[in-house]
Each structure stands twice: as C-alpha cells, then as structure tokens.
The first five atom37 places (N, CA, C, CB, O) and aatype in JSON, in Angstrom:
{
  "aatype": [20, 20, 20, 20, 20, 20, 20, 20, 20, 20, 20, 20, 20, 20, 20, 20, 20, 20, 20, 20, 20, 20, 20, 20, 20, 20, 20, 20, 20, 20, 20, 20, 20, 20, 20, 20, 20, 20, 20, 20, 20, 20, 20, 20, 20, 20, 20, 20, 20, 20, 20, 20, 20, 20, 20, 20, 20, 20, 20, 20, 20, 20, 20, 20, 20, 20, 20, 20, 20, 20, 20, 20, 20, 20, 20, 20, 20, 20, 20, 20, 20, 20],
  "atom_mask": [
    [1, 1, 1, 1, 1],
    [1, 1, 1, 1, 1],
    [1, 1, 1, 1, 1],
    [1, 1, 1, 1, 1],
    [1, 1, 1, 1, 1],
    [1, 1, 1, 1, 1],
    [1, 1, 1, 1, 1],
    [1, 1, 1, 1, 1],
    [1, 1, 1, 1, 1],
    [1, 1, 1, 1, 1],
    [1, 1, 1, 1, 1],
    [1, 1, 1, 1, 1],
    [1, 1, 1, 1, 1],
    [1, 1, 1, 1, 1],
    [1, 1, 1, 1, 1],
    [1, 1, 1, 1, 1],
    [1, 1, 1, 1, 1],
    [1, 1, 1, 1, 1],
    [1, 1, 1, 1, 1],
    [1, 1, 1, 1, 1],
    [1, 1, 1, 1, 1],
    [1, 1, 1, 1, 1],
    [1, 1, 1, 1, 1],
    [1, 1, 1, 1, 1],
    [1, 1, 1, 1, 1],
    [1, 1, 1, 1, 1],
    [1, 1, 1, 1, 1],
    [1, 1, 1, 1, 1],
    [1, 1, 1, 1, 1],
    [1, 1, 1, 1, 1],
    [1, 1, 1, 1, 1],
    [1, 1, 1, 1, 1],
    [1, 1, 1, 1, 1],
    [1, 1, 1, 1, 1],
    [1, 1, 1, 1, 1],
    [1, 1, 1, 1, 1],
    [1, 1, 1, 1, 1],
    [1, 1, 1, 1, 1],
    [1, 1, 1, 1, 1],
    [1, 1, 1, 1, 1],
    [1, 1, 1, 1, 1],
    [1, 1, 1, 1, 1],
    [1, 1, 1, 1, 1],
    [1, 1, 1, 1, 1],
    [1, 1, 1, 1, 1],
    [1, 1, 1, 1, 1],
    [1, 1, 1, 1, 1],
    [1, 1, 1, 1, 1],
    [1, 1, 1, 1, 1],
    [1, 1, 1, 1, 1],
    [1, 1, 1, 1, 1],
    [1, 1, 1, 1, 1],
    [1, 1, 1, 1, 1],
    [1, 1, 1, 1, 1],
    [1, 1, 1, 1, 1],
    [1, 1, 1, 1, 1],
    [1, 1, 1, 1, 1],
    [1, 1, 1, 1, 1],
    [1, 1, 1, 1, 1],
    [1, 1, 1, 1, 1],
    [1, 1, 1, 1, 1],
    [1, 1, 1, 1, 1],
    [1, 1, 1, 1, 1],
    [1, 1, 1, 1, 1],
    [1, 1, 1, 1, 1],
    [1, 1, 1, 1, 1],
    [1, 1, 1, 1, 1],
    [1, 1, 1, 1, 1],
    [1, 1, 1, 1, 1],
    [1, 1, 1, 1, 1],
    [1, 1, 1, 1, 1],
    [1, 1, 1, 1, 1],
    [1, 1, 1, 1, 1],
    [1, 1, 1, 1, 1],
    [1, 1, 1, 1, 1],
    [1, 1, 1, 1, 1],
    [1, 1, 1, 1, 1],
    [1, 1, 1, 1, 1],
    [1, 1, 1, 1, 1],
    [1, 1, 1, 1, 1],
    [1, 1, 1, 1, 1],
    [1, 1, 1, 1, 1]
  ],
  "atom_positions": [
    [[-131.73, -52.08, -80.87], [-130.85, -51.56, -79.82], [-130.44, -52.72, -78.93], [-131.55, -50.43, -79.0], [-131.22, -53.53, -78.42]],
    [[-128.98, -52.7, -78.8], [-128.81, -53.62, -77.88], [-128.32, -53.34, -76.63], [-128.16, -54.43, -78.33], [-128.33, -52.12, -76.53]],
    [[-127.86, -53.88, -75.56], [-128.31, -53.64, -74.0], [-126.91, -53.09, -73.85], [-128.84, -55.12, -72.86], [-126.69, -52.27, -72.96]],
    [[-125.53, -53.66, -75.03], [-124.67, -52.47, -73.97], [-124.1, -51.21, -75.04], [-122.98, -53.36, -73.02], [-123.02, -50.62, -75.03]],
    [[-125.18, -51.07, -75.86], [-125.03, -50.01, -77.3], [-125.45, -48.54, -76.08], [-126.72, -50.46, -79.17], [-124.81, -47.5, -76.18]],
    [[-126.16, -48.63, -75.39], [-126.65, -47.53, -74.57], [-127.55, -48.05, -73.23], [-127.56, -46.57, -75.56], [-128.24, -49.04, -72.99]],
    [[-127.0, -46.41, -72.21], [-127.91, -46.74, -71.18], [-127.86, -45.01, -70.81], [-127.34, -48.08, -69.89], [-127.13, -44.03, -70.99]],
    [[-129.12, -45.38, -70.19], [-129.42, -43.73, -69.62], [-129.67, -43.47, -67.78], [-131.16, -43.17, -70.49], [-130.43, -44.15, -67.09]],
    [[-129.05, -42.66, -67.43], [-129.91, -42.29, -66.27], [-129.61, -41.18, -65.31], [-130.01, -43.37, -65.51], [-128.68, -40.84, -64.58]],
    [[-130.63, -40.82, -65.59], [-131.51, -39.54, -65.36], [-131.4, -38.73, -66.69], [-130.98, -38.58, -64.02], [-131.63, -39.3, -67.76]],
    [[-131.06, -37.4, -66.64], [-130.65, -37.15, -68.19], [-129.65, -37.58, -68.66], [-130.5, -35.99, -68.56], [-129.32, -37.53, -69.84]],
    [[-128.92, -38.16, -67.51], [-127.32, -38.56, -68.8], [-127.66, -39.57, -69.61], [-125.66, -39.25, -68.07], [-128.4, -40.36, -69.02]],
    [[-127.42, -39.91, -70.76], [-127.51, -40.84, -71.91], [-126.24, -41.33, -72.76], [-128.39, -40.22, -72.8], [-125.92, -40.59, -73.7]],
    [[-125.5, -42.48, -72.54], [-124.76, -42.79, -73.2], [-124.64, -43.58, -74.25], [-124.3, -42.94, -72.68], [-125.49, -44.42, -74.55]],
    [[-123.03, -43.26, -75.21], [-123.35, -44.24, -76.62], [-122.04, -44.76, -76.83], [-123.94, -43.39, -78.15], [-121.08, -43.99, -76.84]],
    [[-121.91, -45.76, -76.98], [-120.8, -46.36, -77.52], [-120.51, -46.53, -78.9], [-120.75, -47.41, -77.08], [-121.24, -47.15, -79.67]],
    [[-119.06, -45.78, -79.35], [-118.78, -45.64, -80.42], [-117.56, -46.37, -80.42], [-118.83, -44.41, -80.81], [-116.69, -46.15, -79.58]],
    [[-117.45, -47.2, -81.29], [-115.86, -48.1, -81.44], [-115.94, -48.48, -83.17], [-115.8, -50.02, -80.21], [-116.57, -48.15, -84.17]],
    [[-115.01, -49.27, -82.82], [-114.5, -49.04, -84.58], [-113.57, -50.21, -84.75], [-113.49, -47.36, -85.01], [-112.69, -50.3, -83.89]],
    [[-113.59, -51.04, -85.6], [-112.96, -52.47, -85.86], [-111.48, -52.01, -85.24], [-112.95, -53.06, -87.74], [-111.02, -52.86, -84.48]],
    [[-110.54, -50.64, -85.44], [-109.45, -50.55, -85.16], [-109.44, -50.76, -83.57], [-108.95, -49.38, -85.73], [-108.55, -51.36, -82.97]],
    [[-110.39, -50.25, -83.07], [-109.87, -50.13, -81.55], [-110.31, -51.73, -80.98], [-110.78, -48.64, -80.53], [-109.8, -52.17, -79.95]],
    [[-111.25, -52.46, -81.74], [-111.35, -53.94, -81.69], [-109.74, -54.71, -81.73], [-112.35, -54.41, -83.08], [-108.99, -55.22, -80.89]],
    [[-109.71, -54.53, -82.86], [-108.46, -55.25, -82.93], [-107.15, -54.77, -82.38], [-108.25, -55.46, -84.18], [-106.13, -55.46, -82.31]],
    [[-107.25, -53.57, -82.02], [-106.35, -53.09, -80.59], [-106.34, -53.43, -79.5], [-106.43, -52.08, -80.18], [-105.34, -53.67, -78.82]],
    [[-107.33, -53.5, -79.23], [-107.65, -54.46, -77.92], [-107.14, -55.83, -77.9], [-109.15, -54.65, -77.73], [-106.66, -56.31, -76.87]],
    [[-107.24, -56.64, -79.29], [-106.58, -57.69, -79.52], [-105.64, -58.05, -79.17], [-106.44, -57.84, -80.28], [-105.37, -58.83, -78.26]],
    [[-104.76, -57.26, -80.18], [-103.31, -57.56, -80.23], [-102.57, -57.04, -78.76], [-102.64, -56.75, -81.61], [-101.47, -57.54, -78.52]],
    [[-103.08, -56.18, -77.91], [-102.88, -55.83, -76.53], [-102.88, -56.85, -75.8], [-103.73, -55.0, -76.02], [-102.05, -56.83, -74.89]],
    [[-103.46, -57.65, -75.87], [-104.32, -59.25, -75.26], [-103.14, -60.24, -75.8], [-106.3, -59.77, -76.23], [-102.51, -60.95, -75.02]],
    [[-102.94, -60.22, -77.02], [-101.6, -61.28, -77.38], [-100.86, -61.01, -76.69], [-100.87, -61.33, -78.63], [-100.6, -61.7, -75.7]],
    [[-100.25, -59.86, -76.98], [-98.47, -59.11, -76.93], [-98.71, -59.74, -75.1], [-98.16, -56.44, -77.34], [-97.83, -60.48, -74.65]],
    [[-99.72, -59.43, -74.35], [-99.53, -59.69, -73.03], [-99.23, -61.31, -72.6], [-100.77, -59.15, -72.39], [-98.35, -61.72, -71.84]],
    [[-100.08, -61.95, -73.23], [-99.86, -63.39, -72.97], [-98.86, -63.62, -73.56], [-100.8, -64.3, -73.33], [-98.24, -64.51, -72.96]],
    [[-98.28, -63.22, -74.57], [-96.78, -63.81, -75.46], [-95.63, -63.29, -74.39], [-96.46, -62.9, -77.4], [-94.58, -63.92, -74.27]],
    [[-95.87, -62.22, -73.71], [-94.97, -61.81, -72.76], [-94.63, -62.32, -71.55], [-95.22, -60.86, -72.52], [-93.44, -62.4, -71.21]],
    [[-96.0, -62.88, -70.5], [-96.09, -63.85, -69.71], [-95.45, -64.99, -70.03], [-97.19, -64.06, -69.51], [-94.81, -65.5, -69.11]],
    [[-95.44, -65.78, -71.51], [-95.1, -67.1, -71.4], [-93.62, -66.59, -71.61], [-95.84, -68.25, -72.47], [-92.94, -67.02, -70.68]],
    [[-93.11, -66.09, -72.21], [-91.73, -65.71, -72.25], [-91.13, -65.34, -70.79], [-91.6, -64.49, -73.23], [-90.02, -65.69, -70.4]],
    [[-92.16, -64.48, -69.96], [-91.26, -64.65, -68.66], [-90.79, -65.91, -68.31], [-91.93, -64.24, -67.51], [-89.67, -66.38, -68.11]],
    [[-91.77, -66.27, -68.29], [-91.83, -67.9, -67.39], [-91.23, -69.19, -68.31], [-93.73, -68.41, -66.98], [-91.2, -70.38, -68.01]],
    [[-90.75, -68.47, -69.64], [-89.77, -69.9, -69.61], [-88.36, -69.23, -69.78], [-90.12, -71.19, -71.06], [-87.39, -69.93, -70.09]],
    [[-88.24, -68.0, -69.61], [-87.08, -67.21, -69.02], [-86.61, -67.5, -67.64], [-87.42, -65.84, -69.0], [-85.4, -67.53, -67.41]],
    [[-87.6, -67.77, -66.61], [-87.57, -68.27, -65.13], [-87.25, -69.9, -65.44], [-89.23, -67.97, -64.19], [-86.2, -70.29, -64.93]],
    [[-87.73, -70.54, -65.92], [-87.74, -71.46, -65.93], [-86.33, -72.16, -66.75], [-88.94, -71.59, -66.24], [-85.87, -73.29, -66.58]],
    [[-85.84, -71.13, -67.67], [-84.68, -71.85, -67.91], [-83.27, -71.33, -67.1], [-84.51, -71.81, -69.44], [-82.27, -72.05, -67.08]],
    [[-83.3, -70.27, -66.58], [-82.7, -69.34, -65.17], [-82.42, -70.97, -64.15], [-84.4, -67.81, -64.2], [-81.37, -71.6, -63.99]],
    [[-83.53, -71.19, -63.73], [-83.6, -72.14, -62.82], [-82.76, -73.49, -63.48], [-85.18, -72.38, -62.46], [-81.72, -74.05, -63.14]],
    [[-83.51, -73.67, -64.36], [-82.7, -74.94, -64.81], [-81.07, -74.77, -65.27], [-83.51, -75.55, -66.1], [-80.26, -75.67, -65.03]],
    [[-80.71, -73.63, -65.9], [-79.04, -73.57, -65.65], [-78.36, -73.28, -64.38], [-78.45, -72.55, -66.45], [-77.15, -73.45, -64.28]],
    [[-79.26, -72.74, -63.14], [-78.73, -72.87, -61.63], [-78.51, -74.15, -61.64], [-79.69, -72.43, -60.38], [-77.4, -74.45, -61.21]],
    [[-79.42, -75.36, -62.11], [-79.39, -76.61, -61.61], [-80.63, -76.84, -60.2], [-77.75, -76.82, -61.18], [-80.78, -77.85, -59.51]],
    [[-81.45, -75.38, -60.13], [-82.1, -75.83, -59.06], [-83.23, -76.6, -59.06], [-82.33, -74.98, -58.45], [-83.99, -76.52, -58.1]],
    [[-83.52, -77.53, -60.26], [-84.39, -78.56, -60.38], [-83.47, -80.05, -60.03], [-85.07, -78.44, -61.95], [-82.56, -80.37, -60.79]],
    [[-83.79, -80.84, -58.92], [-83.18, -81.81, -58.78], [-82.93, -82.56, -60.06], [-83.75, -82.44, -57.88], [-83.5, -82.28, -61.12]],
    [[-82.04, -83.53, -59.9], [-81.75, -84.6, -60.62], [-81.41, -84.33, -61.92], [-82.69, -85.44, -60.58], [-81.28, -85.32, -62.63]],
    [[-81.17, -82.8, -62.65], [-80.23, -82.45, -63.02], [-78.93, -82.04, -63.83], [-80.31, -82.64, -62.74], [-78.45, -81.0, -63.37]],
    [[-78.47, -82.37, -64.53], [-77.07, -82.33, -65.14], [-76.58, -83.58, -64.91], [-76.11, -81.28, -64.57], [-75.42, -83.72, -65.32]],
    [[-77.01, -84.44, -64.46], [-76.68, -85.94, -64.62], [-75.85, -86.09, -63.29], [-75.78, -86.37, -66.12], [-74.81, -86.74, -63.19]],
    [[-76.57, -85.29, -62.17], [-76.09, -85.97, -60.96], [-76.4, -87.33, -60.72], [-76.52, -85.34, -59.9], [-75.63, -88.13, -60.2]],
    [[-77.94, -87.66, -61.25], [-78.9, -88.87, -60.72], [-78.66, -89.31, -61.82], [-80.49, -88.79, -60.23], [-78.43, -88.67, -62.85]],
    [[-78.72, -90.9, -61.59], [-79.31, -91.68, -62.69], [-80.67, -91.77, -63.01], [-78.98, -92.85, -62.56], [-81.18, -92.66, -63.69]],
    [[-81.47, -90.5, -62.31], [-83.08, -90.56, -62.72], [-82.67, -89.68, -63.8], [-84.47, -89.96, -61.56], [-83.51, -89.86, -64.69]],
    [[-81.98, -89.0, -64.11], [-82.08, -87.47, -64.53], [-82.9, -87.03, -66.19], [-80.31, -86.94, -64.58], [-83.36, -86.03, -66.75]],
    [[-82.76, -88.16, -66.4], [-83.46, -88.45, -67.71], [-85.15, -88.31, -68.13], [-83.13, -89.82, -67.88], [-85.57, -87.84, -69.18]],
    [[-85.68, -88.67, -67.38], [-87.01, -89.32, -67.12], [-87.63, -87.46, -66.47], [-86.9, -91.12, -65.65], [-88.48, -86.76, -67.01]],
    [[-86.86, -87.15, -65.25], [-87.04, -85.71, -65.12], [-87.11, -84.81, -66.03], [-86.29, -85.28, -64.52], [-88.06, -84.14, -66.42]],
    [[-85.96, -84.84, -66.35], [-85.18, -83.56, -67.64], [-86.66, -83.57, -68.6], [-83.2, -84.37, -68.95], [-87.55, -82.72, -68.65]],
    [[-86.54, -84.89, -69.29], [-88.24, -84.86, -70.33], [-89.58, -84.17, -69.71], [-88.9, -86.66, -70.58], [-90.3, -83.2, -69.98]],
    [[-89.52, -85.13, -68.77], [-90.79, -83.42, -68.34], [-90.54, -82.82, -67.68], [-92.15, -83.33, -67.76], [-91.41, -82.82, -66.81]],
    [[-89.55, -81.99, -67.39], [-89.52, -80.97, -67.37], [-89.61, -80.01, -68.97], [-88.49, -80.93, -66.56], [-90.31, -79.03, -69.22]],
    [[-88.65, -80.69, -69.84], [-88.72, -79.78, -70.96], [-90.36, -79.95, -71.64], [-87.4, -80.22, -72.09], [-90.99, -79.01, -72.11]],
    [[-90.68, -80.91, -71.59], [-91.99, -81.13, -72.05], [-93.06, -80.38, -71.56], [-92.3, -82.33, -71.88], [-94.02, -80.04, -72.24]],
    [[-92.86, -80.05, -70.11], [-94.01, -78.76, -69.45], [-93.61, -77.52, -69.83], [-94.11, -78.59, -67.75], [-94.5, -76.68, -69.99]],
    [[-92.5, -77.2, -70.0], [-91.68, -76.1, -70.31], [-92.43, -75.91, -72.11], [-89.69, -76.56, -70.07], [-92.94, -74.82, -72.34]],
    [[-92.43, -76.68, -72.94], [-93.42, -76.62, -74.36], [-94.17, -76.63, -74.36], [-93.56, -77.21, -75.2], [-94.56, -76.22, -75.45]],
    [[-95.32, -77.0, -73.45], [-96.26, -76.8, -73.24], [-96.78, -75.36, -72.82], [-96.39, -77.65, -72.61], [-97.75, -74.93, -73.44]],
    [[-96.21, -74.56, -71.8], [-96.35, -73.59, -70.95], [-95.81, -72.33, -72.08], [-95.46, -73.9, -69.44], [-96.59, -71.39, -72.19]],
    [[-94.87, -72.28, -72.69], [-94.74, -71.66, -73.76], [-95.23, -71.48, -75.25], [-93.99, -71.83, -73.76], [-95.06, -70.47, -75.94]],
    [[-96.05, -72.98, -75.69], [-96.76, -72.61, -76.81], [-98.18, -72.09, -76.52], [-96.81, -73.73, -77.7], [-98.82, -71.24, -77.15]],
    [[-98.51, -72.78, -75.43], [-99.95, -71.72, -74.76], [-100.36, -70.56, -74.99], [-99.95, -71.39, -73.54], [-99.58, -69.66, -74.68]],
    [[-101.71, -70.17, -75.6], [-101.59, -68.55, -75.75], [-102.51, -68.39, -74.67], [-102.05, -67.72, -77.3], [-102.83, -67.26, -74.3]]
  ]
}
C-alpha cells in the first residue's frame, strides 16, 4: 500500500482509482496548455513587433540589426519551450 493509494478518517475510507487513460489525459491537457501559452506570447510578441514598438526597428537605427537577432532569437527560444 502506498501513502496516496488510500487514507481513512474516521469511518470514511478512501481509494483511488485511475486508469492509464485519465493519466495520459491529464497529459495531453498539460501540453495543449503550454503549446497555447507559447503561441500567445509569440502572437504578442509579433503584434508588437509589426507596431514597431520594439525600438530600433524597421531600420530606423543603424543598430537595428544586432537588436532584430535577439529579438527573433528570444522569440525561438520562448516558442520552442514546452
């Protein structure tokens, strides 16, 4: 018996019954959520970047280069993440 298969108290006595399906339901509940999060946020994140509201830009700056890379580079990062 293990410690969270059952617990009792007073007369009530409980049992946990699960089943590989509701395991792996729980799973894929757990993906679909994080796959959804990162999709917000590089939905926000590319929103923002066609406003232009990340400085430097669309080639206002002559930095804009050096930015743009990481930015897209955090942006691949933040999206292949599970």
């Amino acid at each position: 018996m293990t410690q969270s298969t059952y617990y009792s108290l007073g007369q009530l006595q409980t049992e946990l019954k699960s089943s590989r399906g509701s395991f792996y339901a729980v799973c894929l509940k757990t993906f679909g959520v994080s796959m959804l999060s990162s999709i917000v946020v590089a939905l926000v994140f590319g929103i923002a970047m066609a406003l232009g509201l990340f400085s430097g830009l669309g080639g206002r700056s002559p930095n804009a280069a050096p930015e743009s890379a990481a930015l897209i580079a955090g942006l691949v990062f933040l999206v292949s993440r599970r």
